[in-house]
N, C-alpha and C positions, 0 to 999 in steps of 0.2 A: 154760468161761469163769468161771463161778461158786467152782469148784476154784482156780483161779489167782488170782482174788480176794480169795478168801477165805485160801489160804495166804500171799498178799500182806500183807495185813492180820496174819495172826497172827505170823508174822516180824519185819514191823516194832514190832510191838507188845512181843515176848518180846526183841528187839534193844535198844528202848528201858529196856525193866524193868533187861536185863542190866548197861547201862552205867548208868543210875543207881545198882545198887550197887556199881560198880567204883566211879563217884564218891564217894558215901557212904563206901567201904572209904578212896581217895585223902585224903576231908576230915581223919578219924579220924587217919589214920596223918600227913598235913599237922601237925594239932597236935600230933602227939607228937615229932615233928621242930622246930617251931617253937620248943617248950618244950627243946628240948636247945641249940639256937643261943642261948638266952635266958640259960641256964646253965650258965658258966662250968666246974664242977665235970666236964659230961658233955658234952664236945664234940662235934658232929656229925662229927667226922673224926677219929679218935684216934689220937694221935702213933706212929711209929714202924711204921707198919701193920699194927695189930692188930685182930685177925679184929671184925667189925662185929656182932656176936650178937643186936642190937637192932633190924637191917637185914634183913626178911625177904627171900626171895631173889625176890621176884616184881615188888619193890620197884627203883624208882635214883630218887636222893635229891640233889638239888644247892643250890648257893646262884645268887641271881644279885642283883646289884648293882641300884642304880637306875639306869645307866647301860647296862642289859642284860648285860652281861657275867659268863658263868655261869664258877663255881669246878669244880673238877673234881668230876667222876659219882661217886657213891659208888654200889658193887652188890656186890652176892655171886650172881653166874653159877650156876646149878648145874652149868655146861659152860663153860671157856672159848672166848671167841667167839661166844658167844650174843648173838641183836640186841640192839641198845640203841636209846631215843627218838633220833629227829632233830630235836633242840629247836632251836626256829627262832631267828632273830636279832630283839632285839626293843627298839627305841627307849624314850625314857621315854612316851610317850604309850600306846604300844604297848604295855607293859608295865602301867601304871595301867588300862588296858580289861580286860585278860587276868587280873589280880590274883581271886582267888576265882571265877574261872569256868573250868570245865573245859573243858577243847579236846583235838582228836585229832593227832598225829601220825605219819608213817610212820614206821618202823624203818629204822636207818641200813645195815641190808641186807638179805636173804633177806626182805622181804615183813614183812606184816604191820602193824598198828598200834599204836600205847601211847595211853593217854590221861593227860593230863598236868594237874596243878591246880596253882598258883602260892599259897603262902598269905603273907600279911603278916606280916612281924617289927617287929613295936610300937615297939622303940627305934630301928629303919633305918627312917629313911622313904625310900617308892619302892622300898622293897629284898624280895625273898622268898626263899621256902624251896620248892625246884621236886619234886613228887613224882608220879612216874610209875609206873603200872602197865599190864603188857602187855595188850591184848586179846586174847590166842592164844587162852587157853581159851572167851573166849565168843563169837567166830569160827569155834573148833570147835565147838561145842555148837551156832552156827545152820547150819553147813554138815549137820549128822548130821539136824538137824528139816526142816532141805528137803528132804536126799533120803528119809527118811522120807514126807514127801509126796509128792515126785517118783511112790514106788513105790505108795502108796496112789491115788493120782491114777492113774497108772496101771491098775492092777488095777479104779481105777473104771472107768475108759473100755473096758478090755477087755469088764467085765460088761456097761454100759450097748449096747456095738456088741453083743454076743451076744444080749441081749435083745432089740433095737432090728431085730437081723436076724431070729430068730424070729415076732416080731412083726409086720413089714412083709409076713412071706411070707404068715401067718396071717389077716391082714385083705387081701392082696389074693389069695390063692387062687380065694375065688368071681369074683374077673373075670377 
């Protein structure tokens, strides 16, 4: 019990750390998106479709309206058909709550989740700059420390029965 607790606790603990710095990483890369919708010169979608080199590939990058209505995904797949966010449909109210606060979404197939931050464009009011990144790897990174425990937790309770069996025989022999 104390095993299950205890890696209870430290999972959610290392689960929380992980996704603060996906959000951290979201805010950062948020502003440097912000600042490209702001300037004319470097537009977040650049004409004729050309390769996005500013767009790291872990990244999808959209606009959405005050009215919720998002402009199309920008991404660079390392694999075509790789999941994308399933960004939700989002009124204006809904949209002003959601504004600089990170939230999760499922992937629009094969599993998984993105987590998503919405950052404000200063001259659009109501309007943002929607920037997602996948959680695969730190989903993988908690699925490897569980079963990690899974096998140490194990290997405890085998030791503790073997002990626990020497022991029992050991102290009730004399009756």
């Amino acid at each position: 019990l104390g095993l299950v607790v205890s890696d209870t606790l430290v999972l959610g603990s290392v689960r929380n750390q992980l996704v603060q710095r996906v959000d951290t990483q979201l805010q950062r890369f948020g502003d440097t998106a912000v600042h490209r919708v702001a300037d004319p010169k470097r537009p977040l979608l650049p004409a004729g479709g050309v390769r996005r080199a500013w767009l790291p590939s872990q990244y999808v990058v959209t606009q959405i309206d005050a009215n919720g209505h998002y402009s199309s995904l920008l991404t660079q797949p390392v694999e075509q058909g790789d999941p994308l966010p399933s960004l939700p449909t989002l009124d204006a109210a809904q949209l002003a709550a959601r504004m600089d606060h990170a939230f999760t979404v499922p992937a629009d197939h094969g599993g998984g989740s993105w987590r998503v931050l919405i950052r404000p464009v200063a001259d659009q009011p109501g309007a943002g700059v929607v920037v997602a990144a996948s959680l695969d790897d730190t989903d993988a990174m908690l699925a490897k420390l569980n079963n990690g425990f899974l096998a140490i937790g194990g290997r405890v309770l085998l030791v503790l029965a073997v002990a626990g069996f020497f022991a029992g025989r050991a102290g009730l022999g004399p009756l």
